[in-house]
N, C-alpha and C positions, 0 to 999 in steps of 0.2 A: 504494500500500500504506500505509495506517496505520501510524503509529508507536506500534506496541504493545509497554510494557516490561512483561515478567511478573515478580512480585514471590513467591519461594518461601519457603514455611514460614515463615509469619506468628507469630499465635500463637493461642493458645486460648480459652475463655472465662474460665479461670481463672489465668493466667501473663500479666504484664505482659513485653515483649521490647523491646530497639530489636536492628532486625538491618543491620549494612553485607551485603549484598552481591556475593561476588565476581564479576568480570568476566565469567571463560571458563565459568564454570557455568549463567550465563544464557544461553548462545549454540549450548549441544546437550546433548544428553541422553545421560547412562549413559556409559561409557568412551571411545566418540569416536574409536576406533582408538588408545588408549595401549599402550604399550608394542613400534611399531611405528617405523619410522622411514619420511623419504622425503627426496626431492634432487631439484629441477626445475633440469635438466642446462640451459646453454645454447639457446637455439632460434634452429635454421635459416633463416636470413634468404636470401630472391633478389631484393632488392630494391636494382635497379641503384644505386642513389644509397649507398654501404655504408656510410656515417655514418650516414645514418637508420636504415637495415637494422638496424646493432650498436644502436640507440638502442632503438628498438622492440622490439628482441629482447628486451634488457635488462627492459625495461619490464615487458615480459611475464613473465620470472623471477622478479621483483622480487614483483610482484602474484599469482604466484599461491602464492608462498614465504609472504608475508607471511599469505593467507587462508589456507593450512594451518596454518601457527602459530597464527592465532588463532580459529579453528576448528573445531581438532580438538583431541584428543586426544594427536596423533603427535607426533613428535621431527623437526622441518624441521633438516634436515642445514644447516651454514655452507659455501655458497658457497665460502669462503677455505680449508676444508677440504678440497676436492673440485676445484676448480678445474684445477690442476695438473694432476691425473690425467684428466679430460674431454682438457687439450689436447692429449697427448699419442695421444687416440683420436682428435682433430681429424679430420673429415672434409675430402674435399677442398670449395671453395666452391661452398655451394649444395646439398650433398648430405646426403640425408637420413640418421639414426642409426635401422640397423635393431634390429629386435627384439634379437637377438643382440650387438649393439652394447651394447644397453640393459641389456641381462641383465649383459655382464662387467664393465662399469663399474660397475652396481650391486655387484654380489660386494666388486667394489674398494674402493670406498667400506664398505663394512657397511650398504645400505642396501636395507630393506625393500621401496619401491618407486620405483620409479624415473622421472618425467614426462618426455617428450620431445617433439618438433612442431616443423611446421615455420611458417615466412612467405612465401606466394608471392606474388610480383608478378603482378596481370594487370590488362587494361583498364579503368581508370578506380576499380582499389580493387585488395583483397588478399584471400586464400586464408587460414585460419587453423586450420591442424590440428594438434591435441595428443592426447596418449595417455599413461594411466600401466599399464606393464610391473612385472609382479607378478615381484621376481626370484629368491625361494623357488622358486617353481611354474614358472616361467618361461613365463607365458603373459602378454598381455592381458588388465588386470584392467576397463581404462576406456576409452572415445575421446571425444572432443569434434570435431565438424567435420567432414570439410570443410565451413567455416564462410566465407562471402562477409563479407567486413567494410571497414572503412575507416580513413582515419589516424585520426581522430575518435573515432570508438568504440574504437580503442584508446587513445588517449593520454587520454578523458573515462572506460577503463575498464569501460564498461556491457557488451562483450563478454566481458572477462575475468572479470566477477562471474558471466557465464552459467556461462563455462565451471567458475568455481569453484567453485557449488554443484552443476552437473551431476556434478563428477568427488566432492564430499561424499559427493552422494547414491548413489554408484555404491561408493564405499568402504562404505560402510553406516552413515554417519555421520547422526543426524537431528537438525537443527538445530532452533531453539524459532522462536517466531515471531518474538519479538525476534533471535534470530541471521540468522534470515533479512533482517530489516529492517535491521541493520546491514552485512551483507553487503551491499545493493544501495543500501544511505543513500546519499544525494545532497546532501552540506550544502550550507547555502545559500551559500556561497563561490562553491562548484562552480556552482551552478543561475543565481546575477547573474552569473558571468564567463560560462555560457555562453549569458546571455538578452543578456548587453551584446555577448558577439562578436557574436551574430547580428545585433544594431542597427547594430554597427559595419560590418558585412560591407554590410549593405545602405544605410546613410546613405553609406558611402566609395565605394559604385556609382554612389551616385546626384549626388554631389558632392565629390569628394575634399576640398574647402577649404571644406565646411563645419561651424560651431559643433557639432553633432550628430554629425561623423563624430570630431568629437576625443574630445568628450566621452567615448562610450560605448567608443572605442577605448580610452581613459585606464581605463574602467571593465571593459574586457575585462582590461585587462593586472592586476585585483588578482589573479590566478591565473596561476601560474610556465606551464602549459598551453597557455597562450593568449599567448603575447611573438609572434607573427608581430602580431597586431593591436597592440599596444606598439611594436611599430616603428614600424608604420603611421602610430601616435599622435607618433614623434617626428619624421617626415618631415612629417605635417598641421604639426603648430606649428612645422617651422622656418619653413613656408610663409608660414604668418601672420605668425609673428613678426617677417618682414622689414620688414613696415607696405607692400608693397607689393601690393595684390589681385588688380593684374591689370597685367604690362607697357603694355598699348596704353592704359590712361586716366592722360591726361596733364594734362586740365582741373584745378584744385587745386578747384572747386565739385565734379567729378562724384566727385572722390576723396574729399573728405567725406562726400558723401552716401554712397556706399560704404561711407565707414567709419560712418557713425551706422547705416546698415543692417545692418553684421556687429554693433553694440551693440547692437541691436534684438534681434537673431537671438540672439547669447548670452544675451539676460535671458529670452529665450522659454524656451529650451534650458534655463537654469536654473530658470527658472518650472514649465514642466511636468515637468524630474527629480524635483522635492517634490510637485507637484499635479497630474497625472495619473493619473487610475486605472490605463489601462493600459500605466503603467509602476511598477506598485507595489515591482515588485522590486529597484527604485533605493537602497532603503534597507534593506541587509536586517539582519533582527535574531535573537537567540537567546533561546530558553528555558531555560534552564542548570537541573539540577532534580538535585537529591540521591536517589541508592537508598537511604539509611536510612529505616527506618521510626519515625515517634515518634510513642507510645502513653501519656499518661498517665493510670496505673490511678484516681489521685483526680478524673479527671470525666467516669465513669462516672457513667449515668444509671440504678439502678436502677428508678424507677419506670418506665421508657419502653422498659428494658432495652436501652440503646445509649450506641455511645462515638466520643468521637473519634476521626481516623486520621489522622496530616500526614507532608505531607512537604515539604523548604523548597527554592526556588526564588530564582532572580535573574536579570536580563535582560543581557545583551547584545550588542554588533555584531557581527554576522557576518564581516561586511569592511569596508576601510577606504574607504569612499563615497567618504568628503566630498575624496577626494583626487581623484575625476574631474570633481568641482567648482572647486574650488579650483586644481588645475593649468589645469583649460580658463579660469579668468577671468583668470588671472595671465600666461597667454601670450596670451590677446587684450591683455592691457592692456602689456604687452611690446611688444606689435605696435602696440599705438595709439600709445605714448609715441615708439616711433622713427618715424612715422608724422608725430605733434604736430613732434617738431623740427624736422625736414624741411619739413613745411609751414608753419611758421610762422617759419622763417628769415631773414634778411635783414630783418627789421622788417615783414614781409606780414602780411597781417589773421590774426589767430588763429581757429581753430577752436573756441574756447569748449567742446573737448570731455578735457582735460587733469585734471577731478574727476569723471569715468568710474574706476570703479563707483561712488565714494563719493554720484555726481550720477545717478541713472538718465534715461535719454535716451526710455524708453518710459514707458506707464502703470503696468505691469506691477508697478514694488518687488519684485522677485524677491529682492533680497539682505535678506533680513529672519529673523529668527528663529523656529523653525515645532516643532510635534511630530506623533506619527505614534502612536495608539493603539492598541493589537490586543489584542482579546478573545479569549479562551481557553478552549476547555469542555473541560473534565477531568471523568472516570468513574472508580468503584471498580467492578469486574466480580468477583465470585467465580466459582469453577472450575466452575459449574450454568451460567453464561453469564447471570446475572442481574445488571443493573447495582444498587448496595446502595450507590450514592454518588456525588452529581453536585456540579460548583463551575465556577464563573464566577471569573476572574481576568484583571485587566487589567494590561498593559504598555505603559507611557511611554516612546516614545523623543524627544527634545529635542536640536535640536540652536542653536546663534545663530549668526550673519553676520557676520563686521567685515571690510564693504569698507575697502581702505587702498588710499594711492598707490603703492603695488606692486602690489596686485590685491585677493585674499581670502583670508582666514583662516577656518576652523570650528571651534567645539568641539560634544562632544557628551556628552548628560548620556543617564541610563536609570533608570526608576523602575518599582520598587523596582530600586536598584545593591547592596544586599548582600541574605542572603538572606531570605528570608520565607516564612511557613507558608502552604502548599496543607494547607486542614483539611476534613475533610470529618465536618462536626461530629456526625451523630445518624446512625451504623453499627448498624445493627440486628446487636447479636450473635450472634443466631440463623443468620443468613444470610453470615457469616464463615467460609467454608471455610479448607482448608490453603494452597490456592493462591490467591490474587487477581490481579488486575492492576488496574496503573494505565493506563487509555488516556485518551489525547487526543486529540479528535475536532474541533471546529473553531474555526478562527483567521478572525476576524470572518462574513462571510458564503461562506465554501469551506472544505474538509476539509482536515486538515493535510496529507495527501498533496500536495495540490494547492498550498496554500502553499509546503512545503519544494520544490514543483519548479520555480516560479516565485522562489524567493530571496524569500519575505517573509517567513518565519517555520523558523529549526532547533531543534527540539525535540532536546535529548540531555543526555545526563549529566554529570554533574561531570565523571570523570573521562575522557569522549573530548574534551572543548569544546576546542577551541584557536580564537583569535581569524587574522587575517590575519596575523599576525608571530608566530604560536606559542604566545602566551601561555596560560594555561588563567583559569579565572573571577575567581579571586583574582589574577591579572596577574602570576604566576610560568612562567616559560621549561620545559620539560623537564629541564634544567639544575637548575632550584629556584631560579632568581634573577629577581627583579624589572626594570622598564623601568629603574631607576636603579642596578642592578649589585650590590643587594642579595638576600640568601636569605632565607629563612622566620625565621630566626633574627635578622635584622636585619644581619648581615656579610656584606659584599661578597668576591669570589673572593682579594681579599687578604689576607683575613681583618682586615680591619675595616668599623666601623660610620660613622653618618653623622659622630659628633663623633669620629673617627679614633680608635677608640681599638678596642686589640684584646679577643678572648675573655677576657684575665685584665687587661683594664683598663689597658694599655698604650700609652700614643701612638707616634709613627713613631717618633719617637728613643729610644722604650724607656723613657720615664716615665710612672709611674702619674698621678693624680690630686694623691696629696700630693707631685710631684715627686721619688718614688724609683725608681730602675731596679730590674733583678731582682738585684740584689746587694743591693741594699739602700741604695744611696748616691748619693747626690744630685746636683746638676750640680756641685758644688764638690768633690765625691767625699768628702764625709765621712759615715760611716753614721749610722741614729737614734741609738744609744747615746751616737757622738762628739757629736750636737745635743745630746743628752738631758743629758751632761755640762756642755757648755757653758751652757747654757741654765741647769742646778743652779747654776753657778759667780754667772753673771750674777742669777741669784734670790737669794743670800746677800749679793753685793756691794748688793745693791738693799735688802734686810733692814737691812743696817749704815750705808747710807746714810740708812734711811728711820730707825731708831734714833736717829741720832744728829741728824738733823732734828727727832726729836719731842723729844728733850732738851732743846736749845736754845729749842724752842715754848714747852716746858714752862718752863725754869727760866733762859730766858734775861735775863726783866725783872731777877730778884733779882742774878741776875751782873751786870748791866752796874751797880745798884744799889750791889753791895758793892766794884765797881770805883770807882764815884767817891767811898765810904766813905772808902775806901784812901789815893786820891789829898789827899783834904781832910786825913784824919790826918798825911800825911804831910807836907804842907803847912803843919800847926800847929806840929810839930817842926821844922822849920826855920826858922819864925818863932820857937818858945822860947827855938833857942841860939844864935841871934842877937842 
C-alpha cells in the first residue's frame, strides 16, 4: 500500500493559508462513533505455557484499545477503570465470556460496547476469536475469526490490525486512506528487525558460531519483539569471545589460520552489510516530513497563473544499525585479543594479528567511511485524481569507521539533518481543488511500499517519527527532553540549564549572576543597598584623598619653597642676636 497523506482544505485562489493539520481528522471521516464508548475486557488465553498466554493476551488488549482511540471517534474506556470489576466476573481458566457475561459487565462499567475473544492453543499455532457485544441492544454488533494465527503475527501485530479495521468497518466507522495506511504502517524498525530475525534465524541454522549469525542477530535485537534472537546474539559472542573456535585444534598454526579466517569472515560480513544490494535494509532510514502547508502569496506567477506549494522535510535513522556492527567487531576483536595472549605467551612467535581491525587481514577495507543515497519522487494529486505537481528529492545518509584497539566505533551524519522545502514550484491554480494530497511514490528504483517493507526507507510525519530510543526529529523524548536531559526550553528535569543556572537565573547554591540570592544578599550576606552604602562611603574617602593629593601637586613646590624661606629667616635672626 502507498503511503498516501491527504492534505484537507487547502486554500483558494484568492486566500493565502498555512494550515497545521490535526492528527485524528486525517484518519476517518464525519463523527467516527463519538459520543459512544467501548472496553476491550481481558482475553481468554488456553495456552499451556500461562506467562505467555497472560503476555499475549495483554498484547492483544493493548493493540486493539490503542487502535480505537486512535481511530475512532469513541471514548476507549481505562483498563485501571474497569479492571476490578472484569475480575470479579473472572471466569474459571480457559473459559470463555458469554454474550450475557459481556452484556453485564458492560452495564457495569457504563460502556457502550463491549470487545471480548478468546486465545486457543492448537497444533503448531493459535485460534484467534474476538467479538464486540453491543450492550444497549444486547446483541452482537461485530466478530473477527475464528482466525488460525501464530506467535509472530501476533506479537509483529499484522493480525490485530486485521482484526482492527474489520471491527472499524463493522462499527460504521470509514477510515481515509491515510488512516488506513497508518493502521497497517510497518516502520522501518519493525520491517530490518524483522528482515534481520529472518537472516539470523537462518545464518544461526546454518552455523551457530558464525560472523553472520551474530551480526544480524545483534540487528534483530534493535526491536524489544524480537530479544529471543538477542539472546541468541549473547550466547554467539560469548562463544567467540572465548578466543577458542573449536576444542579439538590444538596446533597454534591451524588456530591462526582459524582465526585470520573468522577476520576474513567478519570484514566480508561487514563488507557486504554497507554493499550488498540484497541487503539494502541494513541501513534503514526516515523521511521525516511536516503537515503544514507553506504558500507564499508574493510568488505567484500571474503571467503563467501558478504558484508554489512546500512543504519541509528532514532525514533520518530509523534504527540504531551501526550497533550490529560495531558490537559484532568488538566481540570478535575480544575474542582475538584473548586468543593473541594465549598464543603468544611464554615468548612463542607472535601472531602479527594484535592491529586487527585497525590492520585489515583481507583485500576487502570494509572498515572505511561510506554513504547511502535514496531518491524520492513526490506528487501533488488534487481531488479529480490529476497529478498538478511532481519533485525529485535526494537523501544522504553518511556514516565513518574508526577501527581502535578495542574494536569499532561509528558515527553517522544525514543530509539534509534539519529541515528543508519539498517545493513544488509552478501549481497551476486552476487545477487546485479543496482537497489534494501529497503522495510518495518511489524511493530509488521500487515503490515506497516496497521500501518501507524491506526497512530502506519510512516515510511519516513529524509528529508519529520516533527514532530506536524514542526520540522524535528534533531529538526530544515524549517527555520533551533531549539525549543530554534537556527540554525545549533549554532546562533539564531539575530545572536547570547547561551553565547550571535556573528559570530566574539562579545557580545550585541560589546565586544569581551578580552573586545575589533571592533575598537579595550576597555570600557575605550583606544586601545591594548595604554594598551600595559602603561603596558611597569608600567613593568620598577616595574624593578627599584624591583632593588632597591634587593640593599638594598643585601647591606643593611653593610650600616646600616658603618652608626653606622660613628656615633661612630664621637663621638670620639668630645670627643678628648673637
Amino acid at each position: 500500500m502507498k503511503k498516501i497523506f491527504t492534505i484537507l482544505h487547502f486554500f483558494t485562489f484568492y486566500v493565502c493559508c498555512t494550515i497545521v493539520f490535526g492528527q485524528e481528522s486525517t484518519y476517518y471521516t464525519g463523527s467516527a462513533g463519538s459520543g459512544s464508548s467501548i472496553a476491550v475486557i481481558p482475553i481468554v488465553s488456553t495456552i499451556s505455557q500461562a506467562s505467555k498466554g497472560t503476555e499475549l493476551s495483554s498484547l492483544i488488549q493493548s493493540s486493539l484499545s490503542s487502535d480505537f482511540q486512535r481511530f475512532s471517534g469513541m471514548t476507549v474506556l481505562n483498563r485501571a477503570n474497569f479492571d476490578s470489576i472484569v475480575a470479579e466476573q473472572k471466569k474459571a481458566e480457559g473459559e470463555e465470556y458469554s454474550q450475557d457475561d459481556a452484556i453485564e459487565i458492560g452495564k457495569m462499567i457504563k460502556a457502550s460496547y463491549i470487545v471480548t475473544g478468546t486465545l486457543q492453543e492448537i497444533r503448531g499455532g493459535y485460534v484467534l476469536s474476538l467479538a464486540i457485544t453491543d450492550v444497549g441492544r444486547g446483541t452482537r454488533k461485530a466478530s473477527f475469526g475464528p482466525a488460525n494465527t501464530n506467535e509472530k503475527s501476533i506479537r509483529n501485530l499484522s493480525v490485530l490490525k486485521d482484526a482492527s479495521e474489520s471491527f472499524l468497518k463493522d462499527l460504521g466507522i470509514q477510515l481515509t486512506d491515510a488512516g488506513k495506511t497508518v493502521l497497517h504502517d510497518v516502520s522501518a524498525i519493525d520491517a530490518n528487525a524483522r528482515a534481520s530475525n529472518a537472516r539470523a534465524d537462518a545464518e544461526f541454522a546454518a552455523d551457530p558460531t558464525s560472523v553472520n549469525s551474530l551480526m544480524y542477530s545483534y540487528a534483530a535485537g534493535l526491536s524489544p519483539a524480537l530479544m529471543d534472537a538477542a539472546q541468541r546474539a549473547t550466547v554467539i559472542a560469548r562463544d567467540i569471545s572465548t578466543g577458542r573456535l573449536t576444542d579439538a585444534i590444538r596446533n597454534d598454526i591451524q588456530w591462526r589460520t582459524d582465526w585470520v579466517n573468522k577476520l576474513s569472515e567478519t570484514e566480508k560480513s561487514v563488507n557486504d552489510f554497507f554493499n550488498d544490494p540484497k541487503e539494502a535494509y541494513n541501513q534503514p532510514y526516515a523521511l521525516v516530513y511536516s503537515t503544514v502547508v507553506h504558500y507564499d502569496i508574493n510568488s505567484i506567477n500571474y503571467t503563467q497563473n501558478t504558484a508554489p506549494i512546500s512543504f519541509q522535510y528532514t532525514m533520518r535513522q530509523s534504527a540504531d544499525w551501526t550497533t550490529a556492527v560495531t558490537k559484532t567487531v568488538t566481540d570478535i576483536k575480544r575474542g582475538l585479543t584473548s586468543a593473541v595472549r594465549e598464543a603468544e605467551g611464554d615468548g612463542r612467535t607472535k601472531w602479527d594479528l594484535s592491529n586487527w581491525p585497525q590492520e585489515s587481514v583481507s583485500k576487502l577495507k570494509p572498515f572505511v567511511n561510506g554513504s547511502k543515497t535514496l531518491v524520492v519522487q513526490a506528487e501533488l494529486v488534487n481531488s479529480n485524481g490529476k497529478v498538478i505537481g511532481r519533485k525529485s528529492i535526494s537523501l544522504v545518509g553518511s556514516w565513518t569507521c574508526n577501527p581502535t584497539a578495542a574494536g569499532l566505533t561509528m558515527t553517522t551524519s544525514f543530509n539534509p539533518s534539519t529541515m528543508q522545502n519539498l517545493t513544488f514550484d509552478t501549481v497551476n491554480i486552476d487545477e487546485i481543488t479543496d482537497n489534494i494530497t501529497l503522495r510518495f511514490t518511489r524511493v530509488n528504483n521500487m515503490s515506497v511500499s516496497e521500501a518501507g517493507q524491506q526497512g530502506i526507507l519510512n516515510i511519516i510525519t513529524t509528529d508519529l517519527y520516533r527514532d530506536a530510543e524514542g526520540y522524535d526529529y528534533e531529538g526530544y523524548n515524549n517527555d520533551g527532553f533531549n539525549r543530554d536531559g534537556y527540554g525545549r526550553d533549554g532546562y533539564g528535569r531539575d530545572g536547570f540549564n547547561k551553565d547550571d543556572r535556573d528559570r530566574d537565573g539562579y545557580d545550585r547554591n541560589g546565586y544569581d549572576s551578580n552573586g545575589f540570592d533571592r533575598n537579595g544578599k550576597n555570600r557575605d550576606g550583606k544586601t545591594r543597598e548595604q554594598l551600595a552604602e559602603e561603596e558611597e562611603r569608600e567613593r568620598k574617602r577616595l574624593r578627599i584623598q584624591i583632593a588632597i593629593q591634587k593640593f599638594f601637586n598643585d601647591y606643593g613646590p611653593v610650600l616646600y619653597g616658603l618652608g626653606y624661606l622660613g628656615v633661612l629667616l630664621l637663621f638670620l635672626l639668630v645670627l643678628n642676636s648673637a
